[in-house]
C-alpha positions in Angstrom: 179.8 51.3 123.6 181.9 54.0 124.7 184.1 53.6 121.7 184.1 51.6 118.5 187.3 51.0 119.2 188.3 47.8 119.5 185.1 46.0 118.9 185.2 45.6 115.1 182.1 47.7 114.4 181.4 51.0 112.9 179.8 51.5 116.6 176.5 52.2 114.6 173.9 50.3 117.3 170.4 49.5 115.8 167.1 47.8 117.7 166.6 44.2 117.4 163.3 44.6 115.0 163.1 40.7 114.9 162.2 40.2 118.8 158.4 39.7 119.0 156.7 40.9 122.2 154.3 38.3 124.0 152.0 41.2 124.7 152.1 42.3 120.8 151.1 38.7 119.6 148.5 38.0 122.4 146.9 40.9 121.6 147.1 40.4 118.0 145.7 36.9 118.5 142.6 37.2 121.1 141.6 40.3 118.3 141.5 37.8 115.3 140.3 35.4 117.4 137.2 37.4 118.7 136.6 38.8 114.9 136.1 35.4 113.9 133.6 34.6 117.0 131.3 37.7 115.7 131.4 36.9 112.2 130.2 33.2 113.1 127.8 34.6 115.5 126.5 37.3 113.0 125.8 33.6 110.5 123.9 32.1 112.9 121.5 35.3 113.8 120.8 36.4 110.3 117.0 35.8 109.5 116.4 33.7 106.6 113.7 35.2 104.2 112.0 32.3 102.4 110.4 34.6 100.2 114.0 35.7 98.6 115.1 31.9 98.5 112.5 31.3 96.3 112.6 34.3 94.5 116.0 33.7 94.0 115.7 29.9 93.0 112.7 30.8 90.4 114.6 33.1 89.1 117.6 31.0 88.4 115.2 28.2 86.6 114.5 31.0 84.3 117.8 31.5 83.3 118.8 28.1 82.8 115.0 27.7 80.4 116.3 30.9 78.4 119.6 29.2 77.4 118.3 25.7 76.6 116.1 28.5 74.3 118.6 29.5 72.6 120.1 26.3 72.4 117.3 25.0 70.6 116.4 27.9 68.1 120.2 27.2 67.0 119.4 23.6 66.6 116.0 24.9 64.0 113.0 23.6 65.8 110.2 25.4 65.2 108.4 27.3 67.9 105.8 25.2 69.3 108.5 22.1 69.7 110.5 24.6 71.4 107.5 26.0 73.5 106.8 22.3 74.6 110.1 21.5 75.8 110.6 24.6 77.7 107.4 24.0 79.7 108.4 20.2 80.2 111.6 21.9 81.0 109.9 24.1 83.2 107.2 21.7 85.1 110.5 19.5 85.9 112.5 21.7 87.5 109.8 23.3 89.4 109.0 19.8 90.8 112.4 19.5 91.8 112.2 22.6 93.7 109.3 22.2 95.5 110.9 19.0 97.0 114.1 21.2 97.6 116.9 19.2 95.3 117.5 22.5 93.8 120.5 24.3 95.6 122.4 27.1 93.8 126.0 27.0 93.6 128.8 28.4 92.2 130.4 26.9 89.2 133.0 25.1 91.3 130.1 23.5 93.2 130.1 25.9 96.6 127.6 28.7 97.6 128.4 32.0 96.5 129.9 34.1 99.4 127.5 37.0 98.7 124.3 35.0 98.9 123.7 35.5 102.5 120.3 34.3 102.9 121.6 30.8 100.9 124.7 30.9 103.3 122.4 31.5 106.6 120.1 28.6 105.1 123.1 26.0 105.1 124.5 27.2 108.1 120.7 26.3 109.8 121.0 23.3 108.2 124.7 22.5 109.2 123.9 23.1 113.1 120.4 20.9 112.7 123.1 17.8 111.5 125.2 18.6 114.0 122.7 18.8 116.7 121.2 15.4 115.6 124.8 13.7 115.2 125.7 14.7 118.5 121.6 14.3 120.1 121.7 17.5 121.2 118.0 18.2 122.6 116.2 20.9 121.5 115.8 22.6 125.0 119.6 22.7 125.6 120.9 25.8 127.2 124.4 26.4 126.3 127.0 26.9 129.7 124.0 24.8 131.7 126.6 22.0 132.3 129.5 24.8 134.2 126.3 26.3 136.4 126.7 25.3 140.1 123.1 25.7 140.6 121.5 23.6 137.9 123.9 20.7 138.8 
């Protein structure tokens, strides 16, 4: 405007800060986008140390024995009662994971997000169901079926 005259304004003009630019949002998009791609990719090439599993799950068995401890000096058995049932306790759950029913979990029944060995294990485990759901073969090269030569 040359003038305000007229136009029932103040003449004041501002930019239009609502208008979203393709560019801005495609951009914005294929970055989130490729983020999310090298955080899944970085899941599925973490090694997974068996050692610190194990270590991990042990060590969690303890825990568990040292509160049905205490749990049982408040009742007032004596020691050796006590002593029994911890290794009966103990030989149990020991049992149970050597045949791998033993997963740990958060107390609202999910894996804790800083356990990445535990997260890499059932990650593993997720893309062995899925291969076998979908009979996948183990020799499978991903991008084979878009190669003009192999076909």
């Amino acid at each position: 405007l040359t003038t305000a005259r007229g136009s029932g304004t103040n003449g004041f003009v501002t930019q239009n800060l609502s208008l979203l630019r393709l560019s801005h949002t495609s951009n914005y998009a294929r970055q989130k986008e490729q983020e999310q791609k090298e955080q899944q990719k970085s899941l599925l090439d973490r090694t997974i140390s068996q050692d610190l599993l194990d270590h991990d799950r042990k060590r969690n068995i303890e825990i568990s024995l040292l509160v049905l401890r205490d749990k049982l000096q408040e009742e007032g058995l004596d020691e050796e009662a006590i002593e029994e049932r911890i290794s009966d306790s103990r030989n149990d759950l020991l049992k149970k994971l050597e045949n791998g029913k033993i997963v740990q979990v958060d107390k609202k029944g999910r894996l804790s997000e800083h356990d990445v060995h535990h997260l890499a294990e059932a990650k593993r485990l997720e893309n062995e169901r899925f291969k076998n759901a979908f009979k996948i073969r183990s020799d499978h090269v991903e991008g084979a079926a878009f190669d003009q030569d192999l076909q």
